[in-house]
N, C-alpha and C positions, 0 to 999 in steps of 0.2 A: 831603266836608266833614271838616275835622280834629275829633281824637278829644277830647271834655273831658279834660282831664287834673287841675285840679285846679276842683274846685267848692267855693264857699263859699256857706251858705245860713244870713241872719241871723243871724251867727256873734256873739256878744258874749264879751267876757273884763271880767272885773269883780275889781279887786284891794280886799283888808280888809285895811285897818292900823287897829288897833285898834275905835274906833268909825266910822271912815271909809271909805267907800266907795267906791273913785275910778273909772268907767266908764272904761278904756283904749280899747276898741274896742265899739261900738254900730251893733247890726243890717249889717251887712258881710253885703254877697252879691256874689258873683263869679264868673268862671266864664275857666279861664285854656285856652287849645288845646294842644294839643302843638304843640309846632316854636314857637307863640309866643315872642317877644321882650319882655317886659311892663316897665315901670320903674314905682317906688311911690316919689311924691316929697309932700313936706310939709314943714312947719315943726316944727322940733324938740319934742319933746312930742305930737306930733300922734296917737301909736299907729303909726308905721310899725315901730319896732323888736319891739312888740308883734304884730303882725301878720306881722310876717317869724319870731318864734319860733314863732306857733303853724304857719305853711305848714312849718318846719323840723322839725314835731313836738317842738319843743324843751318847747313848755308845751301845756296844752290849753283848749279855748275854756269860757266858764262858763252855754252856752247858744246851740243851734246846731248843722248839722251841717256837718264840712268830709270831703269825698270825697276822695282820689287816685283816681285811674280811678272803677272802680267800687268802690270798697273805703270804708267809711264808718271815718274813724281819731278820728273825735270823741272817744271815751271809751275808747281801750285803754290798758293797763297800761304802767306805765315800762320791762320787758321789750322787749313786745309796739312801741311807738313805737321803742325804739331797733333793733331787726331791720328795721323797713321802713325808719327812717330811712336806714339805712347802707345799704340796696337799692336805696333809690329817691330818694335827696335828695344832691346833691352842695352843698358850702359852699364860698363864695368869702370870707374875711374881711378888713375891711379892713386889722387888724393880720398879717396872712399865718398867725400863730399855726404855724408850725413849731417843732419840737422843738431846741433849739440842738444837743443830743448825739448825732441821729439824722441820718446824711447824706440828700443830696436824695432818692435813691434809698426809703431803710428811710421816710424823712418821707411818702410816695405810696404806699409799700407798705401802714401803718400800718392804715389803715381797713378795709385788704381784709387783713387777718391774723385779723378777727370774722369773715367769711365761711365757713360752713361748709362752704360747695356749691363750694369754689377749694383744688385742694393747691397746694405750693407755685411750681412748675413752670407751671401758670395766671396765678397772680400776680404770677409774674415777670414773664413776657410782658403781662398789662395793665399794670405797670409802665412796661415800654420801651415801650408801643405809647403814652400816655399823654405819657411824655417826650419822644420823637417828636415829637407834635403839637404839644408846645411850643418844640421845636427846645432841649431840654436836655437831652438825652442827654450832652453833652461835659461835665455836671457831676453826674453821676451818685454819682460819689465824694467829692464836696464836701459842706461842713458850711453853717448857714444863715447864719452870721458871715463865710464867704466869698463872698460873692453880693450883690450890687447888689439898693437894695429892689426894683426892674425884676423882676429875675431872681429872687427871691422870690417875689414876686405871680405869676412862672410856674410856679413849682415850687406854689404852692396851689391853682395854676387846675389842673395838672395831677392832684395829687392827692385834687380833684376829680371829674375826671372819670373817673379810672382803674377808677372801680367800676362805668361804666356806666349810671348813673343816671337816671331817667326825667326830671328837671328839675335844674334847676340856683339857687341861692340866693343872691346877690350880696349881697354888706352891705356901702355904700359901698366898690367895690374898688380906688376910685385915691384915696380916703383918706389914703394915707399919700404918695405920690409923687409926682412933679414934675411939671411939665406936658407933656415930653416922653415920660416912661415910661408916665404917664397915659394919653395919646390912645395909646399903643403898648397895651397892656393892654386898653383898647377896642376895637383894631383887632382882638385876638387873641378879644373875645369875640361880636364880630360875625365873625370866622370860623369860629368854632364853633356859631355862630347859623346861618350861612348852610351846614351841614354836617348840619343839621338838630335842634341842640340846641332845649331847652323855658330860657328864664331867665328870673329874676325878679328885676330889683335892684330895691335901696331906694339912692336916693342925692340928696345935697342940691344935685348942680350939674345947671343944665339943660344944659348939654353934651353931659355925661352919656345926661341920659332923651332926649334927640333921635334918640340912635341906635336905642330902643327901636323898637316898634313904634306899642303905647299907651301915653299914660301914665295913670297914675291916683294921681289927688290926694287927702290924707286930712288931713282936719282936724275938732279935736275927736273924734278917734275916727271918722267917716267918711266912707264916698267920696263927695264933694264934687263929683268930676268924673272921667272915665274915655274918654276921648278918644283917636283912633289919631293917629299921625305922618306927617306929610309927610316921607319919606326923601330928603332933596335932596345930599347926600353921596356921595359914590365909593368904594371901597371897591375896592381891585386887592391880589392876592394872588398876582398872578403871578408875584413876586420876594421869595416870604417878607417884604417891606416888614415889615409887624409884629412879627416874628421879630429881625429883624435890628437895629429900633428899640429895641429894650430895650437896654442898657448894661450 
């Protein structure tokens, strides 16, 4: 049986603006495996974007507890959340959010230069190992103005994953691109899926959460529904196909 990797248990977040009270996310329990493939789909306002900051340790819940493994991160320090974060949470964003003045390379490095437990010579090497599996090694020395949004969305997948992270974070990641870089970008994170990654997107196309495994629906704050997928799709990787589909 696979391992929990992240648990959530009647997790609430509750935002004050002034006298108002607005419940984002109400009584949330979940419980996601490793190797999992998970997609969080709703209607805008629904708390997906909320519920994907707090699994980022981005904010914290206001009632509740959320586990990684065995490690309870409900109430640690802004410190304390960003150390695990960059240990154990990689971000896929839809705006790619690369540094324009940092080439592709120093952009993947970035995350892993807080790492205290990597000299540099380490980091190098998860770098290329990283770019590698994106097939962008040949733009190593390139800026993010030189790159196709395709080729973008691979250098964030990359610099994602370069830190070896226990799961992976999706925030709508064909947001911003065409329909062909799109399904290419999805091919690339079903074979990181099928390599044994843990992901979790949020995203508003069912296209999208089909390749998931489950998907889980959230409205008014929450899961509404939590249902697995019929996988009736093909999926060949024997000719880098997804690699080669980016532009």
């Amino acid at each position: 049986m696979s391992q929990a990797l992240i648990t959530l248990d009647k997790v609430k977040k509750i935002f004050f603006t002034d006298e108002i009270e607005t419940h984002a996310l109400s009584d949330i329990s979940l419980t996601i495996q490793q190797g999992e493939y998970v997609s969080i789909s709703g209607p805008s306002g629904c708390g997906k974007s909320t519920l994907l900051s707090l699994l980022g340790l981005l904010d914290t819940c206001s009632d509740g507890q959320y586990h990684i493994k065995d490690m309870d991160v409900s109430d640690l320090s802004k410190a304390e959340r960003a150390e695990i974060r960059n240990r154990e949470i990689g971000f896929i964003f839809q705006s790619f959010n690369l540094i324009s003045n940092l080439t592709v390379e120093e952009n993947v490095e970035l995350p892993l230069t807080y790492r205290k437990d990597l000299n540099k010579n380490e980091r190098k090497a998860w770098v290329q190992d990283a770019l590698d599996k994106l097939n962008m090694s040949h733009r190593a020395k390139h800026f993010p103005s030189q790159l196709s949004g395709g080729q973008q969305q691979r250098v964030a997948i990359a610099r994602a994953i370069a830190g070896k992270p226990s799961f992976l974070l999706a925030d709508e990641p064909t947001g911003n691109l065409d329909s062909k870089n799109a399904e290419a970008v999805m091919e690339v994170l079903d074979k990181l899926h099928m390599q044994g990654a843990t992901i979790c997107m949020v995203t508003h196309d069912p296209r999208s959460s089909q390749r998931a495994q489950r998907i889980i629906e959230i409205f008014d704050g929450r899961v509404v529904a939590d249902n697995p997928v019929k996988r009736d799709f093909k999926i060949n990787f024997d000719n880098n196909t997804a690699e080669a589909a980016i532009a």
